[in-house]
C-alpha positions in Angstrom: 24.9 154.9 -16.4 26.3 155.7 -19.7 29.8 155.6 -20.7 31.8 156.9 -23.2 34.5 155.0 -24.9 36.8 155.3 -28.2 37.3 151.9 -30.6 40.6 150.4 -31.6 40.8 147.4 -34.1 43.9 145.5 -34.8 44.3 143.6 -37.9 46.0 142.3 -40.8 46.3 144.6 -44.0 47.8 143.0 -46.9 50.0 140.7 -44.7 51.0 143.8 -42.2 49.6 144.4 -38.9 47.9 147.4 -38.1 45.8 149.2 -35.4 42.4 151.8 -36.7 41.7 154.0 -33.8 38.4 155.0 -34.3 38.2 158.7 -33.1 34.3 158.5 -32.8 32.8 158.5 -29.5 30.7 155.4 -28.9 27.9 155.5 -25.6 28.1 152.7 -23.8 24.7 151.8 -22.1 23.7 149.4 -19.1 22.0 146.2 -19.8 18.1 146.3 -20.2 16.7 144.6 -17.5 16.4 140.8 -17.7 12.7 139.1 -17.5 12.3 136.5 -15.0 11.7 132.7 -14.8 11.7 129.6 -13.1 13.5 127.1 -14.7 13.5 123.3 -13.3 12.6 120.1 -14.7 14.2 120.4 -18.2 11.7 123.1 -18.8 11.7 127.8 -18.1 8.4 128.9 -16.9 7.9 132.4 -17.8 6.0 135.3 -16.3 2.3 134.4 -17.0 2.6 130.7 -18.1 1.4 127.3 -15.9 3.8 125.2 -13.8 3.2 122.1 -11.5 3.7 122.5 -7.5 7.0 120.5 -8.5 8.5 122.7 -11.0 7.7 125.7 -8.7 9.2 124.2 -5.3 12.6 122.9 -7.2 12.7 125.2 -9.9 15.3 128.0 -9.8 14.2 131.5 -10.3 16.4 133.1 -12.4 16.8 136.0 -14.6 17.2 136.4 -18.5 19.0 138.9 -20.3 16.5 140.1 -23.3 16.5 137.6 -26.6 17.5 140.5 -28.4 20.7 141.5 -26.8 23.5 139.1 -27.6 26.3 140.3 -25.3 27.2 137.7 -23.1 26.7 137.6 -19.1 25.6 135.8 -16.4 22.7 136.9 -14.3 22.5 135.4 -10.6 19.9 135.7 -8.7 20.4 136.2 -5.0 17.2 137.2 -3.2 13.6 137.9 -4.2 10.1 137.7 -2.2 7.5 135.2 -2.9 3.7 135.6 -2.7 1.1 132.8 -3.0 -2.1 133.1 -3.3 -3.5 135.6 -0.4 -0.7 134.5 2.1 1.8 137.1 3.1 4.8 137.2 1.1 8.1 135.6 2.4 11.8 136.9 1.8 14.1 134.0 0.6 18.0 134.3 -0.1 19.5 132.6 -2.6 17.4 131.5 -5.5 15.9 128.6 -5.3 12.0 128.3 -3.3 13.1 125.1 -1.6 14.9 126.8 0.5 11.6 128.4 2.4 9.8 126.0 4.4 6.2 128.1 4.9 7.0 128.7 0.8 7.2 124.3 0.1 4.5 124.0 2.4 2.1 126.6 1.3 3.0 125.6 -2.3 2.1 122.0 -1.8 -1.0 122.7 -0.3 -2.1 125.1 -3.0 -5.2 125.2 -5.5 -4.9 124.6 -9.1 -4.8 128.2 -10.7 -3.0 130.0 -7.3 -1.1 132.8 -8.3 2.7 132.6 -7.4 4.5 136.1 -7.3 7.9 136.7 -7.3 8.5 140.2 -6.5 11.9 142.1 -5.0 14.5 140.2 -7.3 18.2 141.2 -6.0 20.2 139.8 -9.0 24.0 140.4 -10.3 25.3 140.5 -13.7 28.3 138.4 -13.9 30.4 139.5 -17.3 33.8 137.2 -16.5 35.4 138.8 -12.7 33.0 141.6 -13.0 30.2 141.4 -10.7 27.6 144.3 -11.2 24.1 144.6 -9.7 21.3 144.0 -12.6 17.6 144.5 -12.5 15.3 141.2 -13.1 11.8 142.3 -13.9 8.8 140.5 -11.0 6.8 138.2 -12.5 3.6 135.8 -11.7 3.3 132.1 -12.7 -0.2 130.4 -12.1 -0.1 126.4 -10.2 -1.0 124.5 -12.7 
């Protein structure tokens, strides 16, 4: 959702204080979406890359705003789906895996090379107060 907003600047002019309003209209876009990850162990895994069976059980999925965008904010992650392997997929709040038993379990017990999904990432962009919901691109590590 776009916005519209005008700019005014306050500074010092040869030792006087002074406000520019700028009477140009600037559009005000939403964040692009952020890309996700598992972070744990000192270490981000992101979509496509390795992680061991213990990086993916106490790792935190999280979301990242773009490299490229340097406004600052917070993104929290407070649900997604998981899917390993061929099992079904399994709804878990909050953002950590450890919190699903069947998801440690089936973890453990996977193969070397398992596909790990996470899919349906419910996220919020925290800028200060503000809470906003944000979109967090799914994304698939492999067990390494």
């Amino acid at each position: 959702t776009a916005k519209i907003m005008t700019i005014t600047v306050s500074g010092i002019l040869n030792g006087i204080r002074r406000n520019f309003r700028v009477e140009k209209p600037y559009r005000i876009l939403d964040a692009p979406p952020g890309t996700g990850s598992i972070k744990g162990a000192g270490q981000t895994v992101k979509a496509g890359e390795t992680a061991s069976r213990e990086t993916v059980i106490n790792g935190k999925v999280a979301g990242e705003k773009p490299a490229d965008f340097f406004y600052e904010y917070n993104v929290n992650v407070k649900s997604f789906d998981i899917k390993i392997g061929s099992n079904t997929s399994i709804s878990i709040d909050g953002d950590r895996i450890s919190a699903s038993s069947s998801a440690r379990r089936i973890v453990t017990s996977a193969s070397s090379g398992t596909f790990v999904e996470i899919l349906n990432i419910v996220a919020e962009k925290q800028d200060g107060n503000v809470r906003t919901p944000y979109k967090v691109t799914p994304f698939y590590i492999k067990i390494r």
